[in-house]
PDB file as gemmi writes it, atoms N, CA and C in Angstrom:
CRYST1    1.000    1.000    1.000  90.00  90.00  90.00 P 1                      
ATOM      1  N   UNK A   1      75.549 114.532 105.697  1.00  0.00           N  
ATOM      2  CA  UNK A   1      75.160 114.405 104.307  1.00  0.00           C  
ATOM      3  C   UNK A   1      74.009 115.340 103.955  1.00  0.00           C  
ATOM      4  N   UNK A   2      73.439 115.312 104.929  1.00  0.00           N  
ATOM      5  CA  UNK A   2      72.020 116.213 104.782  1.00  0.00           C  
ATOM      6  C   UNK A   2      72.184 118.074 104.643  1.00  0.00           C  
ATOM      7  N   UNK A   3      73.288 118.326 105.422  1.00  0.00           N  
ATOM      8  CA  UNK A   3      74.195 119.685 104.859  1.00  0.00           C  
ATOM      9  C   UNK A   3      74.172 120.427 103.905  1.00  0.00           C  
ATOM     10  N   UNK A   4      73.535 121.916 104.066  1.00  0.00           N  
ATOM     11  CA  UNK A   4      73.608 122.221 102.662  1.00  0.00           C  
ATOM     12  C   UNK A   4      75.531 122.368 102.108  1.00  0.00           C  
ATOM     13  N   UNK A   5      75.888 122.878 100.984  1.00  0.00           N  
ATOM     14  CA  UNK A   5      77.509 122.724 100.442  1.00  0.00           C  
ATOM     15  C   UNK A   5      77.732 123.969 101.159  1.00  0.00           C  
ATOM     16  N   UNK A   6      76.850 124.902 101.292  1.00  0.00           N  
ATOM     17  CA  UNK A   6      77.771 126.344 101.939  1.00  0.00           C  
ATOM     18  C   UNK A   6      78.294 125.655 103.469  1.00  0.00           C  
ATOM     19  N   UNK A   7      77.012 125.120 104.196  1.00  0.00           N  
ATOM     20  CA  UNK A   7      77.436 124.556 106.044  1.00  0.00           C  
ATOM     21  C   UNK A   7      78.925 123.795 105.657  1.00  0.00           C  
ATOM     22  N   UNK A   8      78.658 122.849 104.834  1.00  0.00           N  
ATOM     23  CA  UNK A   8      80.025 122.221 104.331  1.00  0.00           C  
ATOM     24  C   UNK A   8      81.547 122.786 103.979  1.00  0.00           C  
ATOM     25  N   UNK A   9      81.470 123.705 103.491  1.00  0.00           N  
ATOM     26  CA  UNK A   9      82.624 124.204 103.086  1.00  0.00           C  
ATOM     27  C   UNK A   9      82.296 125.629 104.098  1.00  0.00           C  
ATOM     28  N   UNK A  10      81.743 125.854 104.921  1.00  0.00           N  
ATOM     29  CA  UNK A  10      81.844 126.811 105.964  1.00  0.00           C  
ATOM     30  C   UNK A  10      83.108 125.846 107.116  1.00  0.00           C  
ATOM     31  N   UNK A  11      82.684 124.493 107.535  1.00  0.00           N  
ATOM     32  CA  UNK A  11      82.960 124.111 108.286  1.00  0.00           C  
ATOM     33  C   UNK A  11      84.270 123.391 107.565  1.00  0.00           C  
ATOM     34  N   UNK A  12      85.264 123.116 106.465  1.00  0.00           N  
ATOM     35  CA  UNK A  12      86.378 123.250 106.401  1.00  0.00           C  
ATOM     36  C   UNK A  12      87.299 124.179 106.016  1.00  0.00           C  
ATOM     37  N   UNK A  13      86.452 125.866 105.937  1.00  0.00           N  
ATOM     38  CA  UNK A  13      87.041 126.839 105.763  1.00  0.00           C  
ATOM     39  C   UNK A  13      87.839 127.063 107.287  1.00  0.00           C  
ATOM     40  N   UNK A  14      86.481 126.564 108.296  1.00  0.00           N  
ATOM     41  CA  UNK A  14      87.484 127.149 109.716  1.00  0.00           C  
ATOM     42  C   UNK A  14      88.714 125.765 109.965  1.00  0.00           C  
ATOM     43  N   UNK A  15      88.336 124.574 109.549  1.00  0.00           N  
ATOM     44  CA  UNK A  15      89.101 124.306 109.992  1.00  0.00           C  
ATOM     45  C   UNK A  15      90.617 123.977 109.000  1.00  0.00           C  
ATOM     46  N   UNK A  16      90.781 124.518 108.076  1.00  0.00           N  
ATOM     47  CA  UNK A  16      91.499 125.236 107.087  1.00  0.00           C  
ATOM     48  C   UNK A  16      92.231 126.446 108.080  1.00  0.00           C  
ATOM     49  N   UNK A  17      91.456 127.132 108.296  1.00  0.00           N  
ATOM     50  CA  UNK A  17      92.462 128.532 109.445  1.00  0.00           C  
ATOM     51  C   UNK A  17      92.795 127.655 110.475  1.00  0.00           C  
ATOM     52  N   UNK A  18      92.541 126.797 111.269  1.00  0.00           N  
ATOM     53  CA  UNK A  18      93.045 126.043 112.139  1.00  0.00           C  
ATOM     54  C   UNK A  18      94.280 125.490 111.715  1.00  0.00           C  
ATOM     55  N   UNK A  19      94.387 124.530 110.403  1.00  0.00           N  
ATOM     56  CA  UNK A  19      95.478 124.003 110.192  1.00  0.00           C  
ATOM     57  C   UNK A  19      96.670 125.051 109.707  1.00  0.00           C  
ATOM     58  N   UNK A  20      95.927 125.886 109.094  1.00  0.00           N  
ATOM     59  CA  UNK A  20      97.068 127.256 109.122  1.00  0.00           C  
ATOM     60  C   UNK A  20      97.818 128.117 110.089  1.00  0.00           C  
ATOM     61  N   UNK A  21      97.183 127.695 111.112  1.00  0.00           N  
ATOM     62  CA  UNK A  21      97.900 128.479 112.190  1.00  0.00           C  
ATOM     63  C   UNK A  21      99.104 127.039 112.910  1.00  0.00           C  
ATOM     64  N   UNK A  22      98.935 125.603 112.696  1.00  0.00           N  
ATOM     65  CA  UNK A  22      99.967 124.685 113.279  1.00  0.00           C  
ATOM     66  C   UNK A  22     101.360 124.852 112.954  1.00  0.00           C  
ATOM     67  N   UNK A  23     102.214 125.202 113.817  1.00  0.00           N  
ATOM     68  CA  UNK A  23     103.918 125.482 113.344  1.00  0.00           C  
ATOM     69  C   UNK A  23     104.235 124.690 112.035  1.00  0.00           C  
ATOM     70  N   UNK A  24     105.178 124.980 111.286  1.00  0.00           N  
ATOM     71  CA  UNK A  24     105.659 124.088 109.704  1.00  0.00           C  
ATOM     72  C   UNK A  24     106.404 122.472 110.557  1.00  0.00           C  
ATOM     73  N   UNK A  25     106.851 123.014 112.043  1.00  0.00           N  
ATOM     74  CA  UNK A  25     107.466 121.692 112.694  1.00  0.00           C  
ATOM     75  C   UNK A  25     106.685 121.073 113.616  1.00  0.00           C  
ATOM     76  N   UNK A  26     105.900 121.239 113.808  1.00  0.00           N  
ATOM     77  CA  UNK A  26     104.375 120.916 114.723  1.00  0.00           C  
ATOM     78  C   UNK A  26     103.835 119.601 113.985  1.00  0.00           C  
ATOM     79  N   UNK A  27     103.189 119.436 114.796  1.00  0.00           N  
ATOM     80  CA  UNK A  27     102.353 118.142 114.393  1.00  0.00           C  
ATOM     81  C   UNK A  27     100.434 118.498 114.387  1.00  0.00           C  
ATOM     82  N   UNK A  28     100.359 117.811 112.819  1.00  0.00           N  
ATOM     83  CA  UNK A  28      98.922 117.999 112.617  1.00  0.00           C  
ATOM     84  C   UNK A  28      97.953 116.881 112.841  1.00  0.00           C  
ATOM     85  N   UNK A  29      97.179 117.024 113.977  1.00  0.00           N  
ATOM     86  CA  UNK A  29      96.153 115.980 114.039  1.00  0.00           C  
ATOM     87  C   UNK A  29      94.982 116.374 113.998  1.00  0.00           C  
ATOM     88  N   UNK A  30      93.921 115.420 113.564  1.00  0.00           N  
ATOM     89  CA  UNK A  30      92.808 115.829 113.701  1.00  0.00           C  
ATOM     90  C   UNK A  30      92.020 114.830 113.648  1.00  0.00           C  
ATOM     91  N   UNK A  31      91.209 114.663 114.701  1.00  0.00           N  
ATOM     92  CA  UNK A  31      89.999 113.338 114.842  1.00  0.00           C  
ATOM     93  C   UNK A  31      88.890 113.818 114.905  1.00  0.00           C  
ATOM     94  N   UNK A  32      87.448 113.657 114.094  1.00  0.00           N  
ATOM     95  CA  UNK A  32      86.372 114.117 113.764  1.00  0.00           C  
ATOM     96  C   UNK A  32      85.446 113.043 113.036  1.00  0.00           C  
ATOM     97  N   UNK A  33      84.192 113.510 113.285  1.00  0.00           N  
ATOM     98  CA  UNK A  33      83.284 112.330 112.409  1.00  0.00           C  
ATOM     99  C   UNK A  33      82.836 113.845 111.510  1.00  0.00           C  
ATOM    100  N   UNK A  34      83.878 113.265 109.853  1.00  0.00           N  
ATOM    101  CA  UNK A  34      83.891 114.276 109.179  1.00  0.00           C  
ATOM    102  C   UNK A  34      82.575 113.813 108.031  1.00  0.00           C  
ATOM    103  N   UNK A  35      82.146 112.705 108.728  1.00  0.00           N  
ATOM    104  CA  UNK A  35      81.050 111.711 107.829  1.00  0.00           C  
ATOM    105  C   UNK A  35      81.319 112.232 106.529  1.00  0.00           C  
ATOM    106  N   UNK A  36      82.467 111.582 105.954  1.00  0.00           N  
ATOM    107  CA  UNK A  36      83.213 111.147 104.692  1.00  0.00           C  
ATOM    108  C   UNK A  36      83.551 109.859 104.480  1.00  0.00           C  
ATOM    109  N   UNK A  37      82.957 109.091 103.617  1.00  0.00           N  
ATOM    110  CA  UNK A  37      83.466 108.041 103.072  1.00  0.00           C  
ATOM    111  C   UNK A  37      84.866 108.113 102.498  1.00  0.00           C  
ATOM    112  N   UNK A  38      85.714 107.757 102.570  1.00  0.00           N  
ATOM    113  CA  UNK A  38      86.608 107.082 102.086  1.00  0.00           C  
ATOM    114  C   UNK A  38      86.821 106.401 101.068  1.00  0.00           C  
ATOM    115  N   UNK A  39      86.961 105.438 101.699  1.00  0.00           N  
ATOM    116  CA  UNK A  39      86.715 103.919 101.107  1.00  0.00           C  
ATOM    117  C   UNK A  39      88.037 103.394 100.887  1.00  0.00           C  
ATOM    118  N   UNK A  40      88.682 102.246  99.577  1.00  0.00           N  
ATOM    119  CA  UNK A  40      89.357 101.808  99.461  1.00  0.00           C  
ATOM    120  C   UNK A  40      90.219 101.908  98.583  1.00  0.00           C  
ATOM    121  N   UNK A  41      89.532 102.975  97.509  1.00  0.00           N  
ATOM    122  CA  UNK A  41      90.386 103.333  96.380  1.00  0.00           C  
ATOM    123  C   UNK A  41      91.238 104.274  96.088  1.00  0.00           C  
ATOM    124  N   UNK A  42      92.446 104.044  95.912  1.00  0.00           N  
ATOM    125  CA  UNK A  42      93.534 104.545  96.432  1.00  0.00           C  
ATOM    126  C   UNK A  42      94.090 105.778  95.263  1.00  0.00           C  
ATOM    127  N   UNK A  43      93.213 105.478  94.175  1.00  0.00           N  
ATOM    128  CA  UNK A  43      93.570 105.386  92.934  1.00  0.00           C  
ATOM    129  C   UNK A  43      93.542 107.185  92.837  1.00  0.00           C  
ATOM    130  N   UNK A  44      92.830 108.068  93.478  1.00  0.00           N  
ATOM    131  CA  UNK A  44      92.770 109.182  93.797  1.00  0.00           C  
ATOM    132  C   UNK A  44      93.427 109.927  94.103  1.00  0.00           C  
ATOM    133  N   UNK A  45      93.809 108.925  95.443  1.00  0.00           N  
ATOM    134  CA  UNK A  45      94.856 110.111  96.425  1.00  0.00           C  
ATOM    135  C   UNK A  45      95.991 109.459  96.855  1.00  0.00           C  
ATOM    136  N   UNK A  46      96.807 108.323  96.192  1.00  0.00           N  
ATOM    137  CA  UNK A  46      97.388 107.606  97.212  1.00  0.00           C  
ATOM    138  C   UNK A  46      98.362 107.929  98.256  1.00  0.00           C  
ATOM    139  N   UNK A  47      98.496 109.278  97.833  1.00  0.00           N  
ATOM    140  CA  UNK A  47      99.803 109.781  99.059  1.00  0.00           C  
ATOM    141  C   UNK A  47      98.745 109.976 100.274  1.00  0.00           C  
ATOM    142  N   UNK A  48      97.452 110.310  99.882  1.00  0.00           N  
ATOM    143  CA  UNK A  48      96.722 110.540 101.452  1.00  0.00           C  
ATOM    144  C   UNK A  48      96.320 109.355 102.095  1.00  0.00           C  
ATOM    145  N   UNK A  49      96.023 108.100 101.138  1.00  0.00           N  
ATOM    146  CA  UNK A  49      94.910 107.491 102.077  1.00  0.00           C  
ATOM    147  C   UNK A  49      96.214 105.753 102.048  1.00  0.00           C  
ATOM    148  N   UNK A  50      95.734 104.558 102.791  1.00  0.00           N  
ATOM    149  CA  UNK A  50      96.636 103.713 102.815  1.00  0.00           C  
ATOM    150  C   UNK A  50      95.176 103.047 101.681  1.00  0.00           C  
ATOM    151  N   UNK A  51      95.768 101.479 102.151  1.00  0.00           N  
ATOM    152  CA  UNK A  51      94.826 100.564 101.186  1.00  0.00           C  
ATOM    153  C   UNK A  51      93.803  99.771 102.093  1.00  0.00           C  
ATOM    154  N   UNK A  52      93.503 100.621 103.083  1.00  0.00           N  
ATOM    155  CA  UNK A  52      92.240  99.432 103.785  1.00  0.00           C  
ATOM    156  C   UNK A  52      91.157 100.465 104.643  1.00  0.00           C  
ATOM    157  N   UNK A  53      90.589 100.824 103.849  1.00  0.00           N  
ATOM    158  CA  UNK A  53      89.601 101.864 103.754  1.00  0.00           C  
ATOM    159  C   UNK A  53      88.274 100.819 103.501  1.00  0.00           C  
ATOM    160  N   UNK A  54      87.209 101.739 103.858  1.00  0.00           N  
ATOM    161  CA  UNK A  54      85.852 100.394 104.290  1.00  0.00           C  
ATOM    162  C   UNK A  54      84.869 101.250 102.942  1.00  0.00           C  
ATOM    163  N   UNK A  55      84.317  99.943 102.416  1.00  0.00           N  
ATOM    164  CA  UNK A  55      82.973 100.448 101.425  1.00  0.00           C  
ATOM    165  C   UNK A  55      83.851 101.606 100.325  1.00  0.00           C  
ATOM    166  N   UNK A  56      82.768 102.206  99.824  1.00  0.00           N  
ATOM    167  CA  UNK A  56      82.661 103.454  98.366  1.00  0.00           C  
ATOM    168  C   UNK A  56      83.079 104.979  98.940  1.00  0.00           C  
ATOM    169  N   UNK A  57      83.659 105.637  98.389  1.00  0.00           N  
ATOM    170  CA  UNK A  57      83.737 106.667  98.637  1.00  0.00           C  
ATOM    171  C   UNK A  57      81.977 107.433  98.182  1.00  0.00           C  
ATOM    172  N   UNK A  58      81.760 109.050  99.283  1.00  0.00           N  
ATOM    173  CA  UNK A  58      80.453 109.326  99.707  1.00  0.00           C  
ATOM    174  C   UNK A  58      80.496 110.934  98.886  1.00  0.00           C  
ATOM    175  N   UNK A  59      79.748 111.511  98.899  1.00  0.00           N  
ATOM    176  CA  UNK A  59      79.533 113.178  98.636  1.00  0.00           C  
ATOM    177  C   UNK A  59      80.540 113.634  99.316  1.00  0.00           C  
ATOM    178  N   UNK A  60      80.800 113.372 100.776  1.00  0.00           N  
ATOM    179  CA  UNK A  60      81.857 114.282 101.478  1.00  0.00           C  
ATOM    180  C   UNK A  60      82.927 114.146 101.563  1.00  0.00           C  
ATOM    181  N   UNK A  61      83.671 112.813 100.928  1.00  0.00           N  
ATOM    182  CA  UNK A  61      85.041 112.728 100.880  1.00  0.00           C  
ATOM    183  C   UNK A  61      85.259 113.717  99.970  1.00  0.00           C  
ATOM    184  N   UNK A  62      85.145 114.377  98.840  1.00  0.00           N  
ATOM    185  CA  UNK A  62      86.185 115.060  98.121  1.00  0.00           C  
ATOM    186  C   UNK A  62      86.536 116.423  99.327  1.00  0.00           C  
ATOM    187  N   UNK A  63      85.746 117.238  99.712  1.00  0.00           N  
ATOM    188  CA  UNK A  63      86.192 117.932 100.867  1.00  0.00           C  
ATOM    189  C   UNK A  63      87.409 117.981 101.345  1.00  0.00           C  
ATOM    190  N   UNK A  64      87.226 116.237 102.559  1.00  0.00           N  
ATOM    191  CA  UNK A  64      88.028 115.485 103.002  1.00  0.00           C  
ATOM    192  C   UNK A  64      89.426 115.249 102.281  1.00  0.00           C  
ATOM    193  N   UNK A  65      89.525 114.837 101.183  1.00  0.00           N  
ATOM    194  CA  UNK A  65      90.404 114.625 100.629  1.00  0.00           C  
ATOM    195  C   UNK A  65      91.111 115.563  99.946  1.00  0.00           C  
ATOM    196  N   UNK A  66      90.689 116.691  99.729  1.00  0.00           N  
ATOM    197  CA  UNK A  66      91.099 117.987  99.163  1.00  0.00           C  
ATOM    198  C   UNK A  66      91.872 118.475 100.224  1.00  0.00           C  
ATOM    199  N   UNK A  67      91.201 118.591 101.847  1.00  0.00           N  
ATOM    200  CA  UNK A  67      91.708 119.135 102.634  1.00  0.00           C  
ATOM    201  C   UNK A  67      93.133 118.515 103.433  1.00  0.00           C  
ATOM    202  N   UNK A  68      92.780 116.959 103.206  1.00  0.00           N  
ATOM    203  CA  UNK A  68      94.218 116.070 103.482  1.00  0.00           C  
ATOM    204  C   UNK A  68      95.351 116.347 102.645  1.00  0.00           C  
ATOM    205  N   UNK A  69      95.008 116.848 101.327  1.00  0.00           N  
ATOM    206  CA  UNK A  69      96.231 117.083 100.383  1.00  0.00           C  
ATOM    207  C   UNK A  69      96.384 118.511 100.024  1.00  0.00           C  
ATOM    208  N   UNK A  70      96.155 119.497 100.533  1.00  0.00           N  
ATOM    209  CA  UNK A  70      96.509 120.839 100.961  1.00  0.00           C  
ATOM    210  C   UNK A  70      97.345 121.139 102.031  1.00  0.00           C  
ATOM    211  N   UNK A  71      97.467 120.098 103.188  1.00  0.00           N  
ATOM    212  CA  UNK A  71      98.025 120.098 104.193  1.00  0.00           C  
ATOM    213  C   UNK A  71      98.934 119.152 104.633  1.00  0.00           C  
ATOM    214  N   UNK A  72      99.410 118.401 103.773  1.00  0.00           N  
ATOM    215  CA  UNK A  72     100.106 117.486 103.547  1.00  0.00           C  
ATOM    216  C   UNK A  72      99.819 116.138 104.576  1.00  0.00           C  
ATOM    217  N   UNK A  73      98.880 115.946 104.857  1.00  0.00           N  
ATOM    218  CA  UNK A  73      97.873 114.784 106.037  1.00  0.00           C  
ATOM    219  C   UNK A  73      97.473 113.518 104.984  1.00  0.00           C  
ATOM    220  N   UNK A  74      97.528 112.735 106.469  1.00  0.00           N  
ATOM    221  CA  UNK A  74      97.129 111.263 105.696  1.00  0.00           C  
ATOM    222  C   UNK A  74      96.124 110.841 106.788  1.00  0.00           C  
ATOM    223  N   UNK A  75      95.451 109.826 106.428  1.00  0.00           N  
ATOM    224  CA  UNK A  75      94.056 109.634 106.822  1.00  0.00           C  
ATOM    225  C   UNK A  75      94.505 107.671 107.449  1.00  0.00           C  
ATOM    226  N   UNK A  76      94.686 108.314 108.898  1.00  0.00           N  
ATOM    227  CA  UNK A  76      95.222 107.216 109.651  1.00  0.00           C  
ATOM    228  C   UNK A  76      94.259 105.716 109.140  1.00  0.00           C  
ATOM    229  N   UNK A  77      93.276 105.489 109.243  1.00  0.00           N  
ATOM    230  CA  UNK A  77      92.691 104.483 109.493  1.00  0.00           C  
ATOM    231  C   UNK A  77      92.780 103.678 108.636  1.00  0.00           C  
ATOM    232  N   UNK A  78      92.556 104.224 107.461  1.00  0.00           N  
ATOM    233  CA  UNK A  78      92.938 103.623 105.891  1.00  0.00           C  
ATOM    234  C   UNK A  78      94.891 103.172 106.232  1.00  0.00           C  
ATOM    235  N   UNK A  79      94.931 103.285 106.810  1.00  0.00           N  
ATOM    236  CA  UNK A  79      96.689 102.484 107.162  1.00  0.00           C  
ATOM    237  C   UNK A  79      97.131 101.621 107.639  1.00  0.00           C  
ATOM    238  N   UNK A  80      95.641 100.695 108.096  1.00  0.00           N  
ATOM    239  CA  UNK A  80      96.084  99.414 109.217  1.00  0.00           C  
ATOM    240  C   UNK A  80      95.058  98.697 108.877  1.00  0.00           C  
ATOM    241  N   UNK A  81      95.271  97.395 108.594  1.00  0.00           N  
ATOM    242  CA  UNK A  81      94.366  96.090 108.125  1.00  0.00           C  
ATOM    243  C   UNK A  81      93.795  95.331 109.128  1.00  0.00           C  
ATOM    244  N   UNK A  82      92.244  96.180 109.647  1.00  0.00           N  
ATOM    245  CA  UNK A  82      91.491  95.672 111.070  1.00  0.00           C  
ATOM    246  C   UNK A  82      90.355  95.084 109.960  1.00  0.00           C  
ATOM    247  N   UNK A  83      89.979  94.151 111.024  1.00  0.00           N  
ATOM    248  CA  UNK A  83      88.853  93.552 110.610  1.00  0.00           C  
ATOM    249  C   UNK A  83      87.823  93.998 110.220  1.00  0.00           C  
ATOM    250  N   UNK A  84      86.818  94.811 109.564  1.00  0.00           N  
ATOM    251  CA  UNK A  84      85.634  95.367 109.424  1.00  0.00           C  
ATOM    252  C   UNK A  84      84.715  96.315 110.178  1.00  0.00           C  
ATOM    253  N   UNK A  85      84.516  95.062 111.184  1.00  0.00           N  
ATOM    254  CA  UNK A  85      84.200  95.069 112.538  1.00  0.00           C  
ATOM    255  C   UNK A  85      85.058  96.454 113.529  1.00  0.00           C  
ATOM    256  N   UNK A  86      86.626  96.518 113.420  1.00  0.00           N  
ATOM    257  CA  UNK A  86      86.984  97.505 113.975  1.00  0.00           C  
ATOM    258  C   UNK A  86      86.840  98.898 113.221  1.00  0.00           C  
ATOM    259  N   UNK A  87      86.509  98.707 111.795  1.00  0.00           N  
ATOM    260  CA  UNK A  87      86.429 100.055 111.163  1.00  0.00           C  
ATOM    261  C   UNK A  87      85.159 100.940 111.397  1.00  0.00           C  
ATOM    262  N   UNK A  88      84.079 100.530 111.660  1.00  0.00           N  
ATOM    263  CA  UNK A  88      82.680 101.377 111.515  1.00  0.00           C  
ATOM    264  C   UNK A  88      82.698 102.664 112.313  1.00  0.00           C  
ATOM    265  N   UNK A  89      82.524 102.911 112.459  1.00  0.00           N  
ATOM    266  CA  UNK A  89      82.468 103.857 112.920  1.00  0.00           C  
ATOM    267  C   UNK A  89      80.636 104.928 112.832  1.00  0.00           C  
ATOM    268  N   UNK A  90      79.856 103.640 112.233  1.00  0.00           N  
ATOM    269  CA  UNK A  90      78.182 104.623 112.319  1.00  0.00           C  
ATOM    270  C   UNK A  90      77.606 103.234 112.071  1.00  0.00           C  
ATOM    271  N   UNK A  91      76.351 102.986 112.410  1.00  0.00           N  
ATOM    272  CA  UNK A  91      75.547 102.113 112.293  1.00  0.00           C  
ATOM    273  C   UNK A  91      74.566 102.448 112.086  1.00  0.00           C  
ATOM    274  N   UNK A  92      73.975 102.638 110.797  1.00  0.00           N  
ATOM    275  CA  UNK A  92      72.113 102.976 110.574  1.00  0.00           C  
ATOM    276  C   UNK A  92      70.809 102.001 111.494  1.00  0.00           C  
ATOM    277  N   UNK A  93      70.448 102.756 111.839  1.00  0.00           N  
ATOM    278  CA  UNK A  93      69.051 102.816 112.695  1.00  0.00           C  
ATOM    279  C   UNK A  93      68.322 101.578 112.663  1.00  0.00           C  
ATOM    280  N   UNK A  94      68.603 100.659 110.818  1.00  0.00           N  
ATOM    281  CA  UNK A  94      68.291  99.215 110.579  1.00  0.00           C  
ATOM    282  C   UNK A  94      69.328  98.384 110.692  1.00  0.00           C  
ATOM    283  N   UNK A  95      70.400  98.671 111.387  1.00  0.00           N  
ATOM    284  CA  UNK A  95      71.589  98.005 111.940  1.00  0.00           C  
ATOM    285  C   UNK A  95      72.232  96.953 111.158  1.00  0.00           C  
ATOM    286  N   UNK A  96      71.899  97.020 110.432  1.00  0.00           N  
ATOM    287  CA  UNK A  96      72.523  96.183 108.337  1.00  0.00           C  
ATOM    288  C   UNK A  96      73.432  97.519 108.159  1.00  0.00           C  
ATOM    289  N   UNK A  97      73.242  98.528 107.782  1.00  0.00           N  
ATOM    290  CA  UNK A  97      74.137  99.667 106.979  1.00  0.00           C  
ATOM    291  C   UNK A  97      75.312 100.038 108.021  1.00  0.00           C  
ATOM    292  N   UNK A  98      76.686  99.877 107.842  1.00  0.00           N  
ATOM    293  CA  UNK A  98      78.100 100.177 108.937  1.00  0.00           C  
ATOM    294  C   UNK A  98      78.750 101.124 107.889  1.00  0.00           C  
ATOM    295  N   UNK A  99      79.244 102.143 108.287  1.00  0.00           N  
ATOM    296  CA  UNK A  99      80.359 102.620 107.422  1.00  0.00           C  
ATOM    297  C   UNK A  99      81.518 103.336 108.121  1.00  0.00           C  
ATOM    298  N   UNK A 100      82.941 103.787 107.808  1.00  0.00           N  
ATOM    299  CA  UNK A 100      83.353 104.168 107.971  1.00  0.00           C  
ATOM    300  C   UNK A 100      83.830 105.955 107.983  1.00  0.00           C  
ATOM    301  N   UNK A 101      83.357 107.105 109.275  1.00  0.00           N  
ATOM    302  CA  UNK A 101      82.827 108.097 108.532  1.00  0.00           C  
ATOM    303  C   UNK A 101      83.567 109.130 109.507  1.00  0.00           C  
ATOM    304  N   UNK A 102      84.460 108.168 110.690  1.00  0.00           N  
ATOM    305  CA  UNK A 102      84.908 108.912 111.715  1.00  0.00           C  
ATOM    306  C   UNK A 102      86.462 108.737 111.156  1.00  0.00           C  
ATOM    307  N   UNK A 103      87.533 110.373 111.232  1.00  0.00           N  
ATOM    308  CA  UNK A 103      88.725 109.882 110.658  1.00  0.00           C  
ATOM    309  C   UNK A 103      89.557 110.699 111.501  1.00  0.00           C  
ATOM    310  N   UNK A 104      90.843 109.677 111.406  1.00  0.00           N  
ATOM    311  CA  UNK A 104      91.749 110.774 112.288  1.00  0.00           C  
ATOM    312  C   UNK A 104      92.927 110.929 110.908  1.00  0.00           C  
ATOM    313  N   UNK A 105      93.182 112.282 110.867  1.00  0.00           N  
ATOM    314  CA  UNK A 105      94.182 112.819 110.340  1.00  0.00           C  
ATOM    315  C   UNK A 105      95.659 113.088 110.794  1.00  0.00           C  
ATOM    316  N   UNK A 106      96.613 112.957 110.220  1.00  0.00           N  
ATOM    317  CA  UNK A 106      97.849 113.376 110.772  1.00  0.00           C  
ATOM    318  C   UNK A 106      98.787 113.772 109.750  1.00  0.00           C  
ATOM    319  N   UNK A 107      99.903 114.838 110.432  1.00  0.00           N  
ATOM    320  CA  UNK A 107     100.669 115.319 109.221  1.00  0.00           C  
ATOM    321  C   UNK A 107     101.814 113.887 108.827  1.00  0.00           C  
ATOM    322  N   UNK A 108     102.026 113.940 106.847  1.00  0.00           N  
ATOM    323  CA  UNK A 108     102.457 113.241 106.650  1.00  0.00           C  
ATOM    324  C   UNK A 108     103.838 112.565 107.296  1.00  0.00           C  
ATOM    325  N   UNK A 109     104.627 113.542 107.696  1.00  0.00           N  
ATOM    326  CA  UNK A 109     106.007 113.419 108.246  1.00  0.00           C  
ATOM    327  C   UNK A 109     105.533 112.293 109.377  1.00  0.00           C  
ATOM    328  N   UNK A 110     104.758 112.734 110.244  1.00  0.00           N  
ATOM    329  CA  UNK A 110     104.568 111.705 111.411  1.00  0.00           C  
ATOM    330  C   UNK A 110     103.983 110.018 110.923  1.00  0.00           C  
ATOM    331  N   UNK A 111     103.483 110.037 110.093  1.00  0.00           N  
ATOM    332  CA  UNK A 111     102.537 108.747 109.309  1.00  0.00           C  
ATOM    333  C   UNK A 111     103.416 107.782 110.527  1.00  0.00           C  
ATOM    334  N   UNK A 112     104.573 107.637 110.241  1.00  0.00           N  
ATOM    335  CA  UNK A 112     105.372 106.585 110.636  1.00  0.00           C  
ATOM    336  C   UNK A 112     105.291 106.307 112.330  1.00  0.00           C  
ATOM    337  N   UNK A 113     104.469 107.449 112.882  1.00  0.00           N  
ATOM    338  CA  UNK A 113     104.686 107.145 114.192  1.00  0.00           C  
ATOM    339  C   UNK A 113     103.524 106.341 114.352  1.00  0.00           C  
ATOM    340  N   UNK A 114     102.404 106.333 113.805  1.00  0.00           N  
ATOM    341  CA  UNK A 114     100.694 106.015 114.286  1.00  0.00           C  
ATOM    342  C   UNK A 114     101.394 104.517 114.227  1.00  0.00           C  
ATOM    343  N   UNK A 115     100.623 103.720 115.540  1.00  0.00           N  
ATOM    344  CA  UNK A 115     101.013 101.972 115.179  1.00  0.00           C  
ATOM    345  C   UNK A 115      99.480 101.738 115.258  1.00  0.00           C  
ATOM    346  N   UNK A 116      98.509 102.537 115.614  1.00  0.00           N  
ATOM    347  CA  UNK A 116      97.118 102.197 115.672  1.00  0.00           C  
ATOM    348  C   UNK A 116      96.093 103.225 116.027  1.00  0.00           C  
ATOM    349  N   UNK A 117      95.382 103.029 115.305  1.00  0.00           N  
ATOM    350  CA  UNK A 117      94.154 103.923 115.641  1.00  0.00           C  
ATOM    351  C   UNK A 117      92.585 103.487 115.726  1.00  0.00           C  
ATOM    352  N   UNK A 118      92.722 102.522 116.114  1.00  0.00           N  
ATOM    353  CA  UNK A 118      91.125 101.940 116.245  1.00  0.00           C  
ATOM    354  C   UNK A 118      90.789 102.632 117.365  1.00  0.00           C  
TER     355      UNK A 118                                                      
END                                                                             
């Protein structure tokens, strides 16, 4: 978060040439703490994200979400109804604040294979 926007969009320009180089029949994954909120509202993107996404979307999801729907990717985690508890993925320093900020990506065609990703 602390990032200036150039480090930011430096670091999904490369990985933009990364997803450009995966075969059209290949499979696209990608797991990263892209520390992007999410969240739950579907109302955005719904071909990218499912309906169980944790908390508000953050500054760095649009990135995120720009880059899931350029590449035709969906954002595994938001696809499976875990308890809270299995979503966090960061815990602030006063151990009250959890969010969800680590995501794994995959190309849409496959969606159907993921049965879990905690």
């Amino acid at each position: 978060m602390v990032k200036s926007d150039d480090v930011k969009e430096k670091f999904y320009r490369t990985l933009q040439s990364v997803a450009s180089d995966i075969p059209r029949h290949g499979i696209a994954c990608f797991i990263d703490d892209f520390n992007a909120k999410i969240g739950y509202n579907r109302k955005y993107c719904p071909q990218s994200m499912g309906f169980h996404g944790l908390g508000n979307r953050s500054e760095n999801d649009e990135l995120l979400i720009d880059f899931t729907l350029s590449n035709d990717l969906v954002i595994g985690g938001n696809l499976f109804q875990y308890l809270d508890i299995n979503k966090y993925s960061w815990t602030s320093p006063d151990g009250i604040t959890r969010n969800q900020i680590n995501h794994y990506l995959v190309s849409h065609k496959w969606r159907i294979s993921l049965t879990d990703v905690r």
